[in-house]
C-alpha positions as a printed NumPy array, in Angstrom:
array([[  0.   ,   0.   ,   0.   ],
       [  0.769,   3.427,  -0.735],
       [  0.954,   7.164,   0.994],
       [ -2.059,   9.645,  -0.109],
       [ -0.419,  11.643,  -3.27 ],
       [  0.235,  15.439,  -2.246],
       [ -1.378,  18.207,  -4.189],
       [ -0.284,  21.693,  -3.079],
       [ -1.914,  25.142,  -4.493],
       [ -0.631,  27.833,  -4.318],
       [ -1.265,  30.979,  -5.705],
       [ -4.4  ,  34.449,  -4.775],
       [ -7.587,  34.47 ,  -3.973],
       [ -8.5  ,  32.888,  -7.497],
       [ -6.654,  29.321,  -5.179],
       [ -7.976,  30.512,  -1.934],
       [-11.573,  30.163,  -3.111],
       [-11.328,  26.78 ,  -5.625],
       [-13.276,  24.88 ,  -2.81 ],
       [-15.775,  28.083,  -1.996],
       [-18.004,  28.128,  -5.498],
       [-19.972,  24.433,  -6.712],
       [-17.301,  22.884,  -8.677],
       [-14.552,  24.623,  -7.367],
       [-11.341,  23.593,  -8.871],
       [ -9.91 ,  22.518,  -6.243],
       [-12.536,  20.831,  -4.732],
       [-13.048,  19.054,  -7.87 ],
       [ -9.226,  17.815,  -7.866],
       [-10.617,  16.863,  -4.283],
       [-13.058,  14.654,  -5.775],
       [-10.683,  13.46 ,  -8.442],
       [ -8.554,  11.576,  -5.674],
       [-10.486,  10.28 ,  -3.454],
       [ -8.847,   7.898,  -1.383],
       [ -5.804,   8.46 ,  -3.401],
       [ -4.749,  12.534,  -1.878],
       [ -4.956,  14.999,  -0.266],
       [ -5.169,  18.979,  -1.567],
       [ -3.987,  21.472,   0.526],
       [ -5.237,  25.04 ,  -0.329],
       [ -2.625,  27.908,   0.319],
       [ -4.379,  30.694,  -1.559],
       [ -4.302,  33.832,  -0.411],
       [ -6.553,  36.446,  -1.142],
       [ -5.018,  39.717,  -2.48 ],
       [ -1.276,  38.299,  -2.654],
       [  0.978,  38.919,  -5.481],
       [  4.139,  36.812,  -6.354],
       [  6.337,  39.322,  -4.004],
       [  4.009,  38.236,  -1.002],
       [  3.743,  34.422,  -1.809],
       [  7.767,  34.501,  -2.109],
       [  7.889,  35.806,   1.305],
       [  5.344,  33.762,   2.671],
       [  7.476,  30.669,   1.733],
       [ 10.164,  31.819,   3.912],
       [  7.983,  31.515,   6.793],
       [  7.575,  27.923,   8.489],
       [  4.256,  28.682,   9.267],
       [  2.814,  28.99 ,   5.982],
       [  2.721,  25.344,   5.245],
       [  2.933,  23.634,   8.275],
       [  0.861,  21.362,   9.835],
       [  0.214,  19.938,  13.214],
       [  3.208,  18.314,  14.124],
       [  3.498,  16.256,  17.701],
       [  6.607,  18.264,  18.368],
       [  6.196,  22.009,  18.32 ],
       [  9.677,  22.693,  18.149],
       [  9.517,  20.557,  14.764],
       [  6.945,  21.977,  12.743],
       [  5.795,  19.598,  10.186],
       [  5.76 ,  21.089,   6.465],
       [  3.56 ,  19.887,   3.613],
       [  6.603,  19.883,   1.926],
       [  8.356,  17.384,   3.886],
       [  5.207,  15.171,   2.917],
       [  7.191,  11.512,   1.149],
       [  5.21 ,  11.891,  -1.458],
       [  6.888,  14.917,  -2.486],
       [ 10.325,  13.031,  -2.016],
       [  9.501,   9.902,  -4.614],
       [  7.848,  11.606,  -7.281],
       [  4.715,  11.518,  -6.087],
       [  3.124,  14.759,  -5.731],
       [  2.628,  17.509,  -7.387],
       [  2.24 ,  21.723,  -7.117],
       [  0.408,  24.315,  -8.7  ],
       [  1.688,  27.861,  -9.08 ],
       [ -1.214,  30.124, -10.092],
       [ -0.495,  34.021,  -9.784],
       [ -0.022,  37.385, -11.679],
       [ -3.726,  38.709, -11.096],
       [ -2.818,  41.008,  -8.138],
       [  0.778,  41.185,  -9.565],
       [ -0.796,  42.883, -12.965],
       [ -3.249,  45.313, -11.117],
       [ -2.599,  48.942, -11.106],
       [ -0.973,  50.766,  -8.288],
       [ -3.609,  53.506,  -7.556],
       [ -5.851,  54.113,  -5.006],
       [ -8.475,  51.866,  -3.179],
       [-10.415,  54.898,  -1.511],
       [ -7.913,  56.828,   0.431],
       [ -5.322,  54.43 ,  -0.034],
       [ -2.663,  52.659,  -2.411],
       [ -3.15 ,  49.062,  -2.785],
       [  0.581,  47.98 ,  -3.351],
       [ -0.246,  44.748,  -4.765],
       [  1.31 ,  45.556,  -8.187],
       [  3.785,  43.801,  -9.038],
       [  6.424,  44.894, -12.108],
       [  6.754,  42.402, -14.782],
       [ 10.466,  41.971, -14.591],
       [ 10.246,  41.563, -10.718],
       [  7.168,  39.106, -11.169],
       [  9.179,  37.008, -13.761],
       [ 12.15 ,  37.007, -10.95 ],
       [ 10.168,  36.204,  -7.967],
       [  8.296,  33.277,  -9.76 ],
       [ 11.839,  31.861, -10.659],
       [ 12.877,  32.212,  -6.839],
       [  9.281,  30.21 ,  -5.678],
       [ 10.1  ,  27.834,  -8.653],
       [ 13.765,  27.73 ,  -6.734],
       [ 12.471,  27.315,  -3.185],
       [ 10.905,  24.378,  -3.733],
       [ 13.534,  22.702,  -5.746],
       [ 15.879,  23.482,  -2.847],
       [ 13.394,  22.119,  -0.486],
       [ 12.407,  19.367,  -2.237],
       [ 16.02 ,  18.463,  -3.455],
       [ 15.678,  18.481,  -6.7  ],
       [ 16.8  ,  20.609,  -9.974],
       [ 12.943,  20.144, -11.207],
       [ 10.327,  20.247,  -8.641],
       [  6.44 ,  19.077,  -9.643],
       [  5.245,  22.43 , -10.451],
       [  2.645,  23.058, -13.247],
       [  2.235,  26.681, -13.834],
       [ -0.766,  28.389, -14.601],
       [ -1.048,  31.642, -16.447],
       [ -3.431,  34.289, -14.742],
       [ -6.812,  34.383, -17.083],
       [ -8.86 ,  37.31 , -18.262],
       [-10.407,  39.914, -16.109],
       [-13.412,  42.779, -16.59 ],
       [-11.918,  46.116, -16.526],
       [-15.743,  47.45 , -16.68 ],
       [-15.805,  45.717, -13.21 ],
       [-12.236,  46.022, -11.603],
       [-11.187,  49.585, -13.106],
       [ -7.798,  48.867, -11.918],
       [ -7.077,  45.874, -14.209],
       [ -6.885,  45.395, -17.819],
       [ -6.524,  42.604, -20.236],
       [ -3.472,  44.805, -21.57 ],
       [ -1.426,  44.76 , -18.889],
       [ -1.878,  40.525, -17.684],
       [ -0.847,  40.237, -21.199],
       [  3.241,  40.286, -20.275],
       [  2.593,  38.37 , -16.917],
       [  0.516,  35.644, -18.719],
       [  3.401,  35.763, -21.174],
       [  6.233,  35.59 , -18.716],
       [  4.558,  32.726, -17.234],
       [  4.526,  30.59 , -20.428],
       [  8.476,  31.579, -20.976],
       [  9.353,  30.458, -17.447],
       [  7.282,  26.743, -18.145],
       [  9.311,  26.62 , -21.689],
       [ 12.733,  27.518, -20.048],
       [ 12.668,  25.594, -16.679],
       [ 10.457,  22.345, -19.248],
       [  7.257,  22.377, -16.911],
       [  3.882,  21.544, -17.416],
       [  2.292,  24.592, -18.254],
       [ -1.947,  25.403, -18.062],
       [ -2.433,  28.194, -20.256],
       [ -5.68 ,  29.575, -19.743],
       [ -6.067,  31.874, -22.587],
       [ -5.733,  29.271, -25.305],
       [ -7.149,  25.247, -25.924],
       [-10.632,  24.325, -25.344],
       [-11.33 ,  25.251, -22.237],
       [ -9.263,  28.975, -22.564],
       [-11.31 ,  31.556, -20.118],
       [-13.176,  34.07 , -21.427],
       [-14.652,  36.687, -19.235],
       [-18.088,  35.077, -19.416],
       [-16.542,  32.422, -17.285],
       [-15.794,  34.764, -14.205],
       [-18.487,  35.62 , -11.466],
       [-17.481,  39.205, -10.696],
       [-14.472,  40.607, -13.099],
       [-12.016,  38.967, -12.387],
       [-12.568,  35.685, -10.025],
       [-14.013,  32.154, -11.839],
       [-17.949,  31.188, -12.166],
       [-18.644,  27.533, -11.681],
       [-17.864,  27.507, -15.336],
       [-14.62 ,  28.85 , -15.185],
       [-13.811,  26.54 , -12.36 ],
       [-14.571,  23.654, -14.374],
       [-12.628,  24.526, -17.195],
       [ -9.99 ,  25.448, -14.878],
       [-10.099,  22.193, -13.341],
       [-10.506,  20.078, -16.653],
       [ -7.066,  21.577, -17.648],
       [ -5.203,  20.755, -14.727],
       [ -6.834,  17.06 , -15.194],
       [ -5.57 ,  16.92 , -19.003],
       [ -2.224,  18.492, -17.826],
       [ -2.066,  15.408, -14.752],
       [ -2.809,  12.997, -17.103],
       [ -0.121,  13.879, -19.736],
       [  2.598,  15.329, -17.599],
       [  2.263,  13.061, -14.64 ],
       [  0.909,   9.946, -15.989],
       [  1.539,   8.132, -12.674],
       [ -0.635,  10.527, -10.838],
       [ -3.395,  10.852, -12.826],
       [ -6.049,   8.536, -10.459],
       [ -8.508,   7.229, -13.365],
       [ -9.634,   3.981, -12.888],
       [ -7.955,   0.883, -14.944],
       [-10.313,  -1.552, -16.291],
       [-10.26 ,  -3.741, -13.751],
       [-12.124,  -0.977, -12.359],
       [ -9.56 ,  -0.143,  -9.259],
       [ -7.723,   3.428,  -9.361],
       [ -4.315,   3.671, -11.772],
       [ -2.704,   4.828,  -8.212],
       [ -2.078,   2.778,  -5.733],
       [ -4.613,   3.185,  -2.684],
       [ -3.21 ,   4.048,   0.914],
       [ -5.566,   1.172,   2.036],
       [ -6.254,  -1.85 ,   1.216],
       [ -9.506,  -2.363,  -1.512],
       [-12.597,  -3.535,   0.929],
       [-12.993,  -7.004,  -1.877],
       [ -9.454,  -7.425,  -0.109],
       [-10.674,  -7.587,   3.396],
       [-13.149,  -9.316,   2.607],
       [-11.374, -11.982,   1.401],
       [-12.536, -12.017,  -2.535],
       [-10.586,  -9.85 ,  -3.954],
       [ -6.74 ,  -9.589,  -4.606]])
């Protein structure tokens, strides 16, 4: 028997809320592996890739409850994520692409430069080789998608254009999977979000159906479809209950 397969997200509030609407995206990978992993959410509303970057230098961020609090226990020290056997999605450039002006009486500050974004996704991309010792951690990028500027003034379809763009360079340099949501069959369009700028249950299926196609090609192994003899193409972390009950192998 097998450990649970890892699936980390990280990324803005477009992560933070794939279990909130029906058919979130990341409930939906949820669903995809049952009894064969676990997601943990890390989206944070609001961040941009100068945030995130940050957070990753603080223990807390992906810990979880460890017995000894002097040893926090990080998602990243999960063995799945040591045998090539989990995976992580990097999803940002929405907050990163907004214009700095002002929210009322004051600046947001979540915009991001596109040279500095392009650096600080390199340096995630680089934390979690280092902590996952190896040159090529199990990353599948995802370009930020379209956005409203009739809704959120302060963002454009103009100006995601070089972060969507700098995203797709990164996944061609560093040879990682790459979900490109402005182009296939399920690209975004802004029909697909709910307010502007964050995704409708439409745009969190499509979402979702891309990361499944990008599973299934770029991490065959992963990908938990059923095999014809109708048990998962993963192995399960327990045994099969036509095992315990003595008619099944």
């Amino acid at each position: 028997m097998g450990h649970r397969i890892p699936l980390l997200l990280l990324g803005d509030s477009i992560t933070q809320q794939s279990f909130s609407t029906p058919g979130g995206w990341g409930a939906s990978l949820q669903n995809w592996y049952q009894r064969t992993g676990d997601v943990y959410n890390r989206g944070l509303s609001g961040y941009n890739s100068r945030w995130l970057l940050y957070c990753l230098s603080n223990p807390s961020y992906l810990s979880l409850p460890s017995t000894s609090s002097a040893t926090p226990y990080s998602i990243l020290d999960h063995p799945g994520f040591h045998n090539d056997s989990g995976i992580i999605t990097l999803f940002l450039g929405a907050n990163d692409a907004s214009y700095d002006c002002p929210l009322g009486s004051e600046v947001t500050g979540q915009h991001v430069p596109p040279d500095e974004f392009h650096a600080n996704i390199l340096s995630i991309i680089q934390h979690l080789a280092t902590a996952l010792s190896t040159p090529k951690p199990p990353v599948i990028l995802v370009t930020p998608g379209p956005v409203s500027s009739s809704s959120w003034p302060t963002r454009s379809q103009e100006n995601l254009r070089p972060y969507a763009e700098s995203i797709r360079a990164i996944a061609a340099d560093k040879n990682l999977p790459l979900v490109d949501l402005w182009a296939g069959p399920d690209a975004l369009t802004v029909s697909d979000l709910s307010d502007g700028l964050h995704l409708s249950p439409s745009g969190s299926s499509k979402v979702f159906k891309s990361l499944q196609a990008t599973i299934r090609s770029s991490f065959p192994h992963l990908a938990p479809d059923d095999k014809v003899d109708g048990f998962p193409n993963v192995e399960l972390c327990m045994p099969h209950w036509s095992v315990l009950a003595g008619v099944g192998t």
